[in-house]
Structure formats: C-alpha cells, structure tokens
C-alpha positions in Angstrom: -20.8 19.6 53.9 -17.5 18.5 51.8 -16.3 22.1 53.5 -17.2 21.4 57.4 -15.5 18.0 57.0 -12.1 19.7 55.3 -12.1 22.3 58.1 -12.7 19.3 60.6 -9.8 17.6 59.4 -7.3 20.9 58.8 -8.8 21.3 63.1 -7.1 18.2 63.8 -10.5 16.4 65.1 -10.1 13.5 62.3 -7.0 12.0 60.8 -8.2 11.3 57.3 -10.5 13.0 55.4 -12.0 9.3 55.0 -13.2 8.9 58.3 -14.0 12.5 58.5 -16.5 12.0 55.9 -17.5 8.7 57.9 -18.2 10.1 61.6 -19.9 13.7 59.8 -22.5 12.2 57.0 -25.4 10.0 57.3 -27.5 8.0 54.5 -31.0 9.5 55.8 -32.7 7.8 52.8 -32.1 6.1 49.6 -34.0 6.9 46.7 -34.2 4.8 43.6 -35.1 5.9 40.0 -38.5 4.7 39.0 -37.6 2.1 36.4 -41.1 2.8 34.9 -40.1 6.3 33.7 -36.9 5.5 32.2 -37.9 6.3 28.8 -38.9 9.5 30.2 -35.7 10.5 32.3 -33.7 9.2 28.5 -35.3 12.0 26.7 -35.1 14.8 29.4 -31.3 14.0 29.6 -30.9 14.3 25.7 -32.8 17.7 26.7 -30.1 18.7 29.1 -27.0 17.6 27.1 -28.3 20.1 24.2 -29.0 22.7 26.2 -25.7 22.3 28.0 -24.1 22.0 24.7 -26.0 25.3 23.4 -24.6 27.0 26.6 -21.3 25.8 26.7 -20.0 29.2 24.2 -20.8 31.2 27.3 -19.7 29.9 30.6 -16.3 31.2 30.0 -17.3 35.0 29.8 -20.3 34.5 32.6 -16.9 32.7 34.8 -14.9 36.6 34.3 -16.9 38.2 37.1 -16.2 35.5 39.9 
C-alpha cells in the first residue's frame, strides 16, 4: 500500500503524501490485545528477542544475494 500511495503522489493525483495516505487507506477494524493474555504475549516476545538475537550473526550474509 505505502507503494501505490508514493506512485499516487509522484502521478500528481495528491499533493502530500499526508493526504495521499488519507484519501487511499481505511481503518476496516480495530483490534485490541487481549489484556488477559498479557503474561502470555510477555514471554513469547522474550522468545522472539532471543531468537532475533541468535539470528542477528547471519542477516548480513543472507542480505549479499538481494
């Protein structure tokens, strides 16, 4: 989406890319966390933040064959 709306405003059909964004996207739904698995959702971002972490050594060589 973040494309169409910079190649709607390089087209001319906006004048920022604020209101581009404005007249393009619409909030269909808004979904809240459930506050009753927050202790939950805590440990499975400690999960991802080691795992990231653990990763991180290769990203740089998996980046070479863009």
């Amino acid at each position: 989406m973040g494309n169409a709306i910079c190649a709607a405003l390089g087209a001319g059909f906006h004048g920022d890319l604020f209101s581009a964004g404005e007249a393009m996207v619409q909030v269909g739904e808004v979904l809240e966390p459930n506050r009753a698995h927050r202790a939950m959702y805590d440990e499975l971002f400690g999960v991802y933040r080691a795992a990231y972490g653990a990763l991180r050594p290769f990203f740089e060589p998996l980046g070479r064959f863009n």
